[in-house]
C-alpha positions as CSV (number, residue, x, y, z in Angstrom):
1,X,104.5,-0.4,-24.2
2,X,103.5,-0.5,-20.7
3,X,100.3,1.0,-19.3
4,X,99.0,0.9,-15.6
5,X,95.4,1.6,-13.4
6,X,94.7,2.1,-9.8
7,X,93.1,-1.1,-10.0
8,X,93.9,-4.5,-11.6
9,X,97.1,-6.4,-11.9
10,X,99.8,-6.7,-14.8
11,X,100.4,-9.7,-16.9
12,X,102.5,-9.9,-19.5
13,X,101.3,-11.5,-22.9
14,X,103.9,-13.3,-24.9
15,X,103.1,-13.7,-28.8
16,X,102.9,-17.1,-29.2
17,X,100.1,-17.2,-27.1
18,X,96.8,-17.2,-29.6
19,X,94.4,-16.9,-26.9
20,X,94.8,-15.9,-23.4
21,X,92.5,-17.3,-20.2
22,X,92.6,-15.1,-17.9
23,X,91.2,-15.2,-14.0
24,X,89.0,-12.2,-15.0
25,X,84.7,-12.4,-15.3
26,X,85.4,-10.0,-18.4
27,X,85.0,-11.5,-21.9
28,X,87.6,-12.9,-22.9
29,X,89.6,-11.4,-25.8
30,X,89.9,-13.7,-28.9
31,X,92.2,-12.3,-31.6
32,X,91.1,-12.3,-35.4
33,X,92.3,-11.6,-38.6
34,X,92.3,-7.7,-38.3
35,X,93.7,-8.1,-35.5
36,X,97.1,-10.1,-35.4
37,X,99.3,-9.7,-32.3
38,X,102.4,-8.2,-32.2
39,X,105.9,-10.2,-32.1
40,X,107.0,-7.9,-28.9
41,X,105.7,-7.8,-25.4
42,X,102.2,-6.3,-24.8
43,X,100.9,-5.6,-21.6
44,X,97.3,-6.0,-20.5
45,X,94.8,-4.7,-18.0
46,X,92.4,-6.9,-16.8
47,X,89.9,-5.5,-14.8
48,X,89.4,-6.8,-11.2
49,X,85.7,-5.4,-10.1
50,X,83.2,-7.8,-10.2
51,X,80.0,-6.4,-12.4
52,X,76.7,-7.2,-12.5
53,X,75.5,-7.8,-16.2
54,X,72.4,-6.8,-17.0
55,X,70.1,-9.3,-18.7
56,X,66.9,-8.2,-20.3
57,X,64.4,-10.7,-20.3
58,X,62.0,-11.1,-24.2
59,X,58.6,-11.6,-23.5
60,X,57.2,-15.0,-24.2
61,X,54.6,-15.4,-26.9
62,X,50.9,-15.5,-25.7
63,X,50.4,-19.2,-26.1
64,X,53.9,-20.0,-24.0
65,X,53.0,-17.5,-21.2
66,X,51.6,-18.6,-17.9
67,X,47.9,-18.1,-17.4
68,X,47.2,-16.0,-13.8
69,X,44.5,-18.1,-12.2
70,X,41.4,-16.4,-10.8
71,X,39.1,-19.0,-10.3
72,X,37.1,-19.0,-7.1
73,X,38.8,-21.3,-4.9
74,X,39.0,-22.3,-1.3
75,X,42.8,-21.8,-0.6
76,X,44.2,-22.1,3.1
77,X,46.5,-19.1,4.1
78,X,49.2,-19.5,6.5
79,X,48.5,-16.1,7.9
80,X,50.3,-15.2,11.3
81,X,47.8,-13.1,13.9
82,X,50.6,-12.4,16.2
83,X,52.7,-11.1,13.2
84,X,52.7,-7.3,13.1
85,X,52.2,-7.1,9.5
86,X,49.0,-9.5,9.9
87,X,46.5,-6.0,9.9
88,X,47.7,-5.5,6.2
89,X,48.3,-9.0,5.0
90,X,44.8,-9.5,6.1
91,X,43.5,-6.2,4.3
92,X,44.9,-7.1,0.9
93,X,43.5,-10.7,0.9
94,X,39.9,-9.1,1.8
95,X,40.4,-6.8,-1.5
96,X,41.7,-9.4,-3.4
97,X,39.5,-12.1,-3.2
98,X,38.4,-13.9,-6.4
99,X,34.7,-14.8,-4.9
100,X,32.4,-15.7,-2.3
101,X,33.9,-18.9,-1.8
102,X,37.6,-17.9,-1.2
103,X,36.4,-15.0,1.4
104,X,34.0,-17.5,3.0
105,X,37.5,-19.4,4.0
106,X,39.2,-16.4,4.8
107,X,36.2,-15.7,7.5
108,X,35.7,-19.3,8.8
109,X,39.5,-18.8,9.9
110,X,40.1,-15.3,10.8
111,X,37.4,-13.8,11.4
112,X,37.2,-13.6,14.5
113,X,40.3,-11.3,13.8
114,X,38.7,-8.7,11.8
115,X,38.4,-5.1,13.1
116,X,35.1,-3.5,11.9
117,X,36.4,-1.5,8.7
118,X,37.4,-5.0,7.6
119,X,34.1,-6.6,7.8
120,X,32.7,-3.9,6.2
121,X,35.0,-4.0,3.5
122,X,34.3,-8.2,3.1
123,X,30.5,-6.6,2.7
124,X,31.5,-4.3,0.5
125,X,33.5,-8.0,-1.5
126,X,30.1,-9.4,-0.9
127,X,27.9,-7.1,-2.4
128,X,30.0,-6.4,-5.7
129,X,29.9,-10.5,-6.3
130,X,26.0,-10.6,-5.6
131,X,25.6,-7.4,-8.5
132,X,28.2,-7.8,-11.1
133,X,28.5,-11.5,-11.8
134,X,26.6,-14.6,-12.3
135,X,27.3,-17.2,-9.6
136,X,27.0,-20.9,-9.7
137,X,24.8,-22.7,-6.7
138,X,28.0,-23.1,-4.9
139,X,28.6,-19.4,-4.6
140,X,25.6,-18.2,-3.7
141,X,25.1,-20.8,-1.1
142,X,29.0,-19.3,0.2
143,X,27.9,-16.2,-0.7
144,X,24.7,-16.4,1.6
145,X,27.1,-18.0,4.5
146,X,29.4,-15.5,4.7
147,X,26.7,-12.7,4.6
148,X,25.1,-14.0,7.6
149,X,29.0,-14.5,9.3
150,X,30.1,-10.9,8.8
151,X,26.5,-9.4,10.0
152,X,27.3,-11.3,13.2
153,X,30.8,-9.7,13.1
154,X,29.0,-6.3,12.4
155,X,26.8,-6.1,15.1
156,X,30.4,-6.9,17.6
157,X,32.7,-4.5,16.0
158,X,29.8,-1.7,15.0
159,X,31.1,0.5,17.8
160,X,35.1,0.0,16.4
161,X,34.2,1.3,12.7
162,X,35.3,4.7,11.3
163,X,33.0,7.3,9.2
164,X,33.5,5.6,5.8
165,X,33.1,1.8,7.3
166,X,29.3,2.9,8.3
167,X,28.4,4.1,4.9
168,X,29.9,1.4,2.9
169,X,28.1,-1.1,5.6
170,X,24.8,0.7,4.9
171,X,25.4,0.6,0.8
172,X,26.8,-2.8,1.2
173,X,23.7,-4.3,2.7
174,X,21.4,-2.5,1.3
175,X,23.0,-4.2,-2.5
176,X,22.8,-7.4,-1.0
177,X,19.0,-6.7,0.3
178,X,20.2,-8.5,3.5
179,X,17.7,-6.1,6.0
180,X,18.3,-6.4,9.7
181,X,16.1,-3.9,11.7
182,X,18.3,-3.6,15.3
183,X,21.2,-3.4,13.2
184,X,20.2,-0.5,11.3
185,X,18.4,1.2,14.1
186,X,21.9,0.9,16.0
187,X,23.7,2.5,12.8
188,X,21.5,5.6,12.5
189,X,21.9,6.4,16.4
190,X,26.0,5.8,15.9
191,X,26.5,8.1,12.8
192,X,23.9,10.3,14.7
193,X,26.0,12.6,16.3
194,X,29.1,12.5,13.6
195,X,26.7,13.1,10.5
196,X,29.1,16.8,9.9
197,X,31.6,15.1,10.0
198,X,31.4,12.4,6.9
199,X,32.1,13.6,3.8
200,X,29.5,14.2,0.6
201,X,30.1,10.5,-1.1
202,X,29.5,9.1,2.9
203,X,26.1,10.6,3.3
204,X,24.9,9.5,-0.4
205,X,25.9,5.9,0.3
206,X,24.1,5.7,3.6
207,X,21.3,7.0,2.5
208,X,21.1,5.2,-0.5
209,X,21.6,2.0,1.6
210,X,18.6,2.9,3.7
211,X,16.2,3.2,1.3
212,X,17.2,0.2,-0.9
213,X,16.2,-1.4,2.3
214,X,13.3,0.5,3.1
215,X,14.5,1.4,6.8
216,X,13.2,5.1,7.5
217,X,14.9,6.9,10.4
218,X,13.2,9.2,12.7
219,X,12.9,12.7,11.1
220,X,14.7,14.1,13.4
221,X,17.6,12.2,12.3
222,X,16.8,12.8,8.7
223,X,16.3,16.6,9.7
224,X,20.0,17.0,10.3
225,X,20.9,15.0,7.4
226,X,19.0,16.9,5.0
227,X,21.2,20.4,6.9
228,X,24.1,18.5,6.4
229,X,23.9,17.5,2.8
230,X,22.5,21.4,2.4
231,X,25.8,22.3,3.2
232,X,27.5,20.4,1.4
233,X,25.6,20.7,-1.9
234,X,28.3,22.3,-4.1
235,X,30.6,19.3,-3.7
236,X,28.4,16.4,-4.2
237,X,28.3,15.2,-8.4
238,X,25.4,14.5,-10.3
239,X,25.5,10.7,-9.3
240,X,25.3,11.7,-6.0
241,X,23.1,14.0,-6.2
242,X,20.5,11.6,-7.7
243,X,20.8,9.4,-5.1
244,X,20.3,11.5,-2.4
245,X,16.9,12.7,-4.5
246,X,15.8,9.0,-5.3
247,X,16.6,8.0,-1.4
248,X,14.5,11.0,-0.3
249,X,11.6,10.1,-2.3
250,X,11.7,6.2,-1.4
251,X,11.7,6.7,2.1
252,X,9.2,9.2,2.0
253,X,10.9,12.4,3.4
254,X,9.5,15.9,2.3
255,X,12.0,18.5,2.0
256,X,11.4,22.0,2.5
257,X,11.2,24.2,-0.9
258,X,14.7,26.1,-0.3
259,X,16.4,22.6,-0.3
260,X,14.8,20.9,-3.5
261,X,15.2,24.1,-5.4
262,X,19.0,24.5,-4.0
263,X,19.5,20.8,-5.1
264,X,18.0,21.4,-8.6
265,X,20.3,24.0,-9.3
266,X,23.1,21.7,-8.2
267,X,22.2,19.1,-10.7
268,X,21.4,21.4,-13.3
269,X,24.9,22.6,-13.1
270,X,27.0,19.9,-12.3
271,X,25.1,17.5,-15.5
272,X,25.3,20.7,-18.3
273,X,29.5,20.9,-17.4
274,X,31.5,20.0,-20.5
275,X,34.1,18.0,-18.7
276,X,31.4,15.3,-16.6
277,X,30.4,11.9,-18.5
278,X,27.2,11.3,-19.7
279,X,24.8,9.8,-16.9
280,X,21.6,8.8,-18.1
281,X,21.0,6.6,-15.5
282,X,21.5,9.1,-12.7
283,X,19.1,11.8,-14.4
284,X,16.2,8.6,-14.3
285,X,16.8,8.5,-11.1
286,X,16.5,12.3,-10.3
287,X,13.3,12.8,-12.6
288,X,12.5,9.7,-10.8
289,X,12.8,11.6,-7.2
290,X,11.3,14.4,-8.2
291,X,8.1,12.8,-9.8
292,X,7.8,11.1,-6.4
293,X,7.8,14.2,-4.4
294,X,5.3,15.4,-7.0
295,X,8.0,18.5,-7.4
296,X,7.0,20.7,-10.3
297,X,10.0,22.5,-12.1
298,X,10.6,25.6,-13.5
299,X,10.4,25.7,-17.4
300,X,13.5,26.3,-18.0
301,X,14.9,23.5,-15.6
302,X,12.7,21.3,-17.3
303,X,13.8,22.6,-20.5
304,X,17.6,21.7,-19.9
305,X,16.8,19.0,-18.5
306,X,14.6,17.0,-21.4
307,X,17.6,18.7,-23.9
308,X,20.0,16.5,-21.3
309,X,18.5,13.8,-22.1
310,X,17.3,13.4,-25.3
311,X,20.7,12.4,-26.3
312,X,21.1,9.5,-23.8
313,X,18.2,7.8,-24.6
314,X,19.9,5.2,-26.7
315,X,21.7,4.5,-23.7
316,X,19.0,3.3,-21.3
317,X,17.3,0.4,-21.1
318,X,13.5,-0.5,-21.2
319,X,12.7,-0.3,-17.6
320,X,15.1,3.4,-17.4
321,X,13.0,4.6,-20.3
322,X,9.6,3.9,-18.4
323,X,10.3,5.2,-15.8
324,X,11.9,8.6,-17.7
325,X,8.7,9.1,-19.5
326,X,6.5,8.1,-16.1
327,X,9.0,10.9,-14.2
328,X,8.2,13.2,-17.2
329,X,4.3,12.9,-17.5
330,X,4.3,13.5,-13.6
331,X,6.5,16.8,-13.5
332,X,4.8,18.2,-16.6
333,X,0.9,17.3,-15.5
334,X,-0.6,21.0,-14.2
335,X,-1.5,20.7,-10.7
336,X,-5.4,20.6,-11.3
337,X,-7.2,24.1,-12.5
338,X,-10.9,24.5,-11.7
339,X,-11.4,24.7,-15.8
340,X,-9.4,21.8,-16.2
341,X,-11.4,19.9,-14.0
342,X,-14.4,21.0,-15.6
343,X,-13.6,19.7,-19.2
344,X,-12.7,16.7,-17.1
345,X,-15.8,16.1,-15.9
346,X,-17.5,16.8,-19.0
347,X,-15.4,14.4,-20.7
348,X,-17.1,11.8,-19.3
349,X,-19.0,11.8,-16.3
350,X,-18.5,7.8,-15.9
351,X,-14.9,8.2,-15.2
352,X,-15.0,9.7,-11.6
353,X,-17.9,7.3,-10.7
354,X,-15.4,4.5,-11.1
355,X,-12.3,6.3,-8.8
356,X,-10.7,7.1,-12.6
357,X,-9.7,10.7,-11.4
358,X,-9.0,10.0,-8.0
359,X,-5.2,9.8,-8.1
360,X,-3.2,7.4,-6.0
361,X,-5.9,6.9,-3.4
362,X,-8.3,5.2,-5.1
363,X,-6.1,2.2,-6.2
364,X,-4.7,-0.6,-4.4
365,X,-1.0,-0.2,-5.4
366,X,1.7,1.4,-3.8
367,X,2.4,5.2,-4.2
368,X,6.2,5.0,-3.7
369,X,7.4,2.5,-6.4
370,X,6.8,3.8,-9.9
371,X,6.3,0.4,-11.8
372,X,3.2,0.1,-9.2
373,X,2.1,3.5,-9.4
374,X,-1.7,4.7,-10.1
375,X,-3.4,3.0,-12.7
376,X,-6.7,5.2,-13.2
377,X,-4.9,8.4,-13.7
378,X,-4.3,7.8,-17.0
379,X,-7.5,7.4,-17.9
380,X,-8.8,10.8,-16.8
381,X,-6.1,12.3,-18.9
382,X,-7.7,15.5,-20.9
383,X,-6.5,17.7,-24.0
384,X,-5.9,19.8,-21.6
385,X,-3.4,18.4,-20.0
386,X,-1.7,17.3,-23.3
387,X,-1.5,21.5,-24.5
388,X,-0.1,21.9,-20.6
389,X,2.8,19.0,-21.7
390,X,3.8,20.9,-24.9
391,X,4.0,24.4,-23.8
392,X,6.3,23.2,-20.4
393,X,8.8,21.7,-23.3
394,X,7.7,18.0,-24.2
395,X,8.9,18.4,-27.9
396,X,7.4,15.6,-30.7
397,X,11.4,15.0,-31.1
398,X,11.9,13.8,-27.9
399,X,8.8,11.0,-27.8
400,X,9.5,9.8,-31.8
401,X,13.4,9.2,-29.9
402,X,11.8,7.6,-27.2
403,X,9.4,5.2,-29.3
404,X,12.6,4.6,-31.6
405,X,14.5,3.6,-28.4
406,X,11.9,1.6,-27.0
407,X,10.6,-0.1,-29.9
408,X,14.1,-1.3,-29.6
409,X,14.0,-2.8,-26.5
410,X,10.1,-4.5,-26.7
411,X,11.0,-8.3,-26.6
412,X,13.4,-7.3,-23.5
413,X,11.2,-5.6,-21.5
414,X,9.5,-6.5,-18.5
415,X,5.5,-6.3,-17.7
416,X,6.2,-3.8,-15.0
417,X,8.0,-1.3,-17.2
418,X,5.2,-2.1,-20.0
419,X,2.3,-0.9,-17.7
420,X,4.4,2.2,-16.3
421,X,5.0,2.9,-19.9
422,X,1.1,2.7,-21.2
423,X,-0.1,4.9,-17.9
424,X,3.0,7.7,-18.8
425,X,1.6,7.5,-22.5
426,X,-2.1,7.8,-21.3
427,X,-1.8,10.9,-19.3
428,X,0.2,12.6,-22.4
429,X,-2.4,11.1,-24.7
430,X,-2.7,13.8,-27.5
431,X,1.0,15.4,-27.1
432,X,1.6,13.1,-30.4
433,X,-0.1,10.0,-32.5
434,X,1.4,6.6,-31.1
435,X,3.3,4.7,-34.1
436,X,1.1,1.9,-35.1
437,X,4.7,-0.5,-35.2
438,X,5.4,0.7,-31.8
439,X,1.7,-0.3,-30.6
440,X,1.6,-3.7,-32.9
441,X,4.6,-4.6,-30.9
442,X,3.8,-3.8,-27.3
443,X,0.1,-5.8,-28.2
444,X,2.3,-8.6,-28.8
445,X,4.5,-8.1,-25.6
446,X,1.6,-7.7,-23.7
447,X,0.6,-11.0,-24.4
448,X,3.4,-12.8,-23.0
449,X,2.7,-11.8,-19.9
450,X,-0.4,-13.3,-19.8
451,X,-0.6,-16.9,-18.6
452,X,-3.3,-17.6,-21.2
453,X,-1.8,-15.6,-23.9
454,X,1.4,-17.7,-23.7
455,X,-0.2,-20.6,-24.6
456,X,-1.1,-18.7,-27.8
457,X,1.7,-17.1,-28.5
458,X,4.1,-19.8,-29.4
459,X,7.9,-21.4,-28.0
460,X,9.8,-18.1,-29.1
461,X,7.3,-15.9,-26.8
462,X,7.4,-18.2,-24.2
463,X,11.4,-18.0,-24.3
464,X,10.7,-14.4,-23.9
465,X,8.2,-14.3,-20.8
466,X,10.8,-16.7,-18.9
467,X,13.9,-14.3,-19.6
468,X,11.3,-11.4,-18.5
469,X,10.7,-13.6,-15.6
470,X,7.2,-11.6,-14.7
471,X,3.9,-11.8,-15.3
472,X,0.9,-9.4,-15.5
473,X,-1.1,-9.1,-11.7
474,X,-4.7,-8.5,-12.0
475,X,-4.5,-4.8,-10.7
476,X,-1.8,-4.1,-13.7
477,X,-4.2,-5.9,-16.0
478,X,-6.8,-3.4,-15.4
479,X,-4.6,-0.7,-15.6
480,X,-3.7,-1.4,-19.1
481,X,-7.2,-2.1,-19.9
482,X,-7.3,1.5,-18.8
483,X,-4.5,3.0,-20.3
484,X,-6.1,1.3,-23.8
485,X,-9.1,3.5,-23.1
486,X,-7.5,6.5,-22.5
487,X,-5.3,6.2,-25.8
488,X,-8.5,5.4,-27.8
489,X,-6.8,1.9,-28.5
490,X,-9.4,-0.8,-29.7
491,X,-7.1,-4.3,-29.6
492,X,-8.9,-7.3,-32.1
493,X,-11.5,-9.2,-30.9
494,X,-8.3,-12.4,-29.9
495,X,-6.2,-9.8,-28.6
496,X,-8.9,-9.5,-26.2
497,X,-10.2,-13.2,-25.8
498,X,-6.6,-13.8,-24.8
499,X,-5.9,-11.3,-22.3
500,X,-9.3,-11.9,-20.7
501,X,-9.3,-15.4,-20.3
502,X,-5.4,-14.9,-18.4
503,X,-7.4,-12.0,-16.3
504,X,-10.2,-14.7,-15.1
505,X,-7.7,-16.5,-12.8
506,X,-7.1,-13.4,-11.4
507,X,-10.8,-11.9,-10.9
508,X,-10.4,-13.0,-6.9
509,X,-7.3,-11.0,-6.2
510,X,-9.3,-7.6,-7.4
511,X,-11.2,-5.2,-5.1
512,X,-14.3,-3.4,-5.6
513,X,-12.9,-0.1,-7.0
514,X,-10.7,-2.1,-9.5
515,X,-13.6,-4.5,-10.2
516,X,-15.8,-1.3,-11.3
517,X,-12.5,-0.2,-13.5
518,X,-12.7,-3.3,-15.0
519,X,-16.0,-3.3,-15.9
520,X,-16.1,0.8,-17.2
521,X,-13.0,-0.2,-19.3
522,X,-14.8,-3.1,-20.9
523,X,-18.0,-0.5,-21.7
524,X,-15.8,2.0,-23.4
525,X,-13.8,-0.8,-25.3
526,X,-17.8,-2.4,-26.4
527,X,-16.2,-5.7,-26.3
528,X,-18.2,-8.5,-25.2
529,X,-16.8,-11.0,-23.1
530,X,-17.9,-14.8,-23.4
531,X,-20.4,-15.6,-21.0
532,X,-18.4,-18.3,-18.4
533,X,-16.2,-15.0,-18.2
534,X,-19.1,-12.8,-17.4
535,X,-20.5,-15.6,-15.0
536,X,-17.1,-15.2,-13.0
537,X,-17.2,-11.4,-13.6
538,X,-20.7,-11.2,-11.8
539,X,-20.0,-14.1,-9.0
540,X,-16.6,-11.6,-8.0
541,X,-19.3,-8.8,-7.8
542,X,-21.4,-10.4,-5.8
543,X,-19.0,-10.7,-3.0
544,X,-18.8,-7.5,-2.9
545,X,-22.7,-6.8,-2.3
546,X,-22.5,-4.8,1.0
547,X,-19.7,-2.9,0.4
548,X,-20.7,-1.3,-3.2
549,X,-21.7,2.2,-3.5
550,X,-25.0,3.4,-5.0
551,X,-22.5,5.4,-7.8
552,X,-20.6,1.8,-8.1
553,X,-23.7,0.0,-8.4
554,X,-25.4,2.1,-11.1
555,X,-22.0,2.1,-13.3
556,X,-22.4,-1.6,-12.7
557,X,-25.6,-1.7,-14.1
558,X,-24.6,0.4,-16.8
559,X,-21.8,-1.9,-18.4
560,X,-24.4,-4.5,-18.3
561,X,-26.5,-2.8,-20.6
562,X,-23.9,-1.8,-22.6
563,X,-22.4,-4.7,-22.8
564,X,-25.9,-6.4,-23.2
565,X,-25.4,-9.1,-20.8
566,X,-27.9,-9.9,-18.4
567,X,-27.8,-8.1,-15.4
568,X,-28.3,-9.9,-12.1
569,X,-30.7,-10.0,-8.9
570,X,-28.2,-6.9,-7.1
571,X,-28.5,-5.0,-10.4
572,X,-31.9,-5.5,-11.0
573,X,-33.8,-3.0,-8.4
574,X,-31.6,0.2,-10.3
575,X,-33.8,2.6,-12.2
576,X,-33.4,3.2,-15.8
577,X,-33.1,6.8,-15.6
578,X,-29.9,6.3,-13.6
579,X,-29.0,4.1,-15.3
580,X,-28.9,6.5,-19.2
581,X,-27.8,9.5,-16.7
């Protein structure tokens, strides 16, 4: 039998041949038992066409597979510039860079060929080293070097960059706190005239840069961004969103009422959809914003808005949880009735002699950060401002979650979020009864952050004040004296030794209006210092002799005689009536 194909050649098999080698990349054809060959003549094919076999490669096992390398390394790259792929080449080794090291070499050797998208986007490298890992001495000092490198490259190629490349220079600088006045002044008046033309992410991530760095542009330039961003409101999300509100507020920009009610409504709809993530952290930094801007909302905004986030409190950490409460006892305080004020003053009539009810101007801290904010108005905190709390929507379920949460978090806390925590608690005083746990342990905190009261507290709180890495100024000292007062709070008598003996090296850094705090918290407290820290106490007075007021003066005189310590020669001339009145 004789077959044939279009393609192959014809040879002719005899049968004593067992095994035939053929010229053929096929495999060759080995006869078996069940299959015996035939006395007579059989004819085969043999395929011609070469074929490519197909060979699938098994995975190695873990421990025999070769490791990819991504340690931070100073490589040379044999990169052409008169190549026309070296644009791209250069691109993907900017974005691909394992650390400050490796893109320090890659500037040091072509960085004179970087166009200004690229430099921005070796910021861009820069800042997400500097904020999402821990470098080693080596890095940082790279890190530092090639910071200052590509702000020289900025400043050249600032006129070459497109819409994104100026927001992502502004973020990227602003992460890195790397602030360079002419160089921001120049990017304002660039993105000046093309502000309608970036898109919504753009304008939250140059403002956002701009006020991590503190640089305010004129208001006519903010002007037009807040028209801008007004018309784009329905397409920013709730990330952006709150930091557009927390930039407004740090750079101290007050937007009309049509705006902040238009971008309410935006949150408030974009956070309650079913289909975005939970963001805790953006809605601290929108109460945050708002709180700032002492914006009052309606009660069913605030409504939603505590319901928002009374599931995500598990989620935040200590200082995102001061600050929530802080944003909340801000937005939920009534704006001040005449009978409100009365009951007030009736309260005590001590408190406004000492700049208690005076708000942000009567203490020497800053208005717009909120871990420095006012530390006498929680001490002129009423009933009446509790019963205001609970009607707007402050529910007990919410605080007893909170106090859970931030019982949680006490020996990772800072001091900063501490006091923020005790002045949000002291203006909401009677909305509920603090947890005696929850204040056993923040005594205890409190103490670490006192230079004295480490001493006393032993090696595990010491660990714990070094990882806080902050201490306890003298202003915040008195402000938690006052917040004590306005919770009805009486610490024991070594609680008080301790914290008063740390607050004696900082008697020289206090003013007069904090020094009368001081001395009106230590009245209502009736606790008796020792007398070398009364002799300091009066000597810091004393300094202070021209500039105290009659009012200052007889509070003065009164803590003395509460305090039955010995008044001195300035106290002595005051009259006893004014003194009991």
């Amino acid at each position: 039998m004789e077959t044939s194909l279009a393609i192959g050649r014809r040879v002719v098999a005899e049968s004593s041949h067992r095994c035939c080698h053929l010229p053929s990349p096929v495999f060759p054809f080995r006869p078996t038992l069940r299959h015996r060959l035939r006395n007579h003549s059989v004819t085969i094919i043999c395929m011609a066409q070469r074929r490519r076999m197909i060979i699938k490669r098994r995975t190695p096992p873990a421990a025999l597979r070769k490791k990819r390398r991504f340690a931070d390394e100073s490589q040379s790259l044999e990169l052409d510039p008169q190549s026309t792929r070296f644009s791209g080449r250069l691109t993907t080794e900017l974005n691909s860079a394992n650390g400050p090291i490796q893109l320090l070499r890659l500037i040091q050797s072509y960085g004179l060929y970087f166009s200004g998208t690229q430099v921005t986007m070796a910021l861009a490298r820069l800042a997400a080293f500097a904020t999402y890992q821990e470098l080693s001495d080596e890095q940082l000092a790279a890190q530092a070097r090639a910071t200052r490198r590509c702000v020289l490259l900025l400043r050249q190629r600032l006129h070459d960059c497109d819409l994104i490349s100026y927001a992502r220079a502004s973020y990227s600088l602003g992460r890195l706190d790397i602030y360079d006045e002419g160089l921001m002044a120049e990017v304002v008046e660039e993105v000046y005239d093309k502000l309608n033309l970036f898109s919504p992410d753009g304008l939250a991530a140059l403002l956002t840069g701009m006020s991590l760095l503190g640089h305010r542009p004129p208001d006519r330039w903010l002007n037009v961004f807040a028209l801008e961003v007004y018309t784009r409101f329905s397409r920013f999300n709730g990330q952006e969103l709150a930091n557009i509100m927390y930039g407004i507020a740090r750079l101290q920009y007050n937007p009309s009422a049509a705006w902040v009610e238009r971008c309410m409504e935006c949150f408030r709809a974009v956070m309650s959809l079913p289909s975005v993530p939970p963001m805790a952290p953006a809605m601290v930094k929108f109460g945050f914003g708002l709180a700032s801007l002492q914006i009052r909302p309606s009660f069913n905004w605030t409504t939603a808005f505590i319901a928002r986030a009374r599931p995500l409190l598990d989620t935040l950490a200590a200082r995102e949880l001061s600050v929530l409460l802080w944003s909340m006892s801000r937005m939920l305080k009534p704006t001040g009735t005449a009978p409100a004020r009365a009951m007030g003053t009736a309260a005590d009539s001590r408190s406004t002699s000492s700049g208690l009810g005076t708000g942000m101007s009567s203490a020497a801290v800053m208005p717009q950060d909120a871990e420095k904010a006012e530390s006498r108005e929680g001490g002129a905190a009423t009933a009446t401002t509790a019963e205001a709390a609970v009607s707007v929507g402050l529910d007990r379920e919410f605080l007893d979650a909170w106090f859970r949460c931030s019982a949680r978090r006490m020996s990772s806390s800072s001091a900063a979020s501490l006091v923020l925590a005790l002045q949000a608690l002291a203006v909401l005083q009677q909305v509920t009864q603090l947890p005696s746990k929850y204040v056993n342990a923040m005594l205890a905190r409190l103490l670490t952050a006192v230079p004295s009261g480490r001493l006393k507290a032993g090696a595990a709180a010491q660990r714990q004040a070094s990882a806080a890495g902050t201490s306890l100024s003298g202003v915040e000292m008195v402000s938690v004296l006052l917040s004590l007062v306005a919770l009805r709070i009486r610490p024991g008598p070594e609680w008080m030794e301790s914290y008063l003996t740390g607050l004696e090296s900082n008697l020289t850094e206090l003013e007069a209006p904090v020094l009368c705090d001081l001395a009106w918290a230590l009245a209502r407290l009736q606790y008796q210092p020792s007398p070398e820290w009364a002799k300091s106490f009066t000597s810091k007075c004393l300094m202070f002799e021209g500039e105290l007021t009659d009012q200052q003066i007889s509070l003065l005189a009164w803590t003395y005689q509460q305090l039955r310590l010995s008044r001195p020669e300035l106290l002595q001339n005051v009259p006893e009536l004014i003194i009991r009145s």
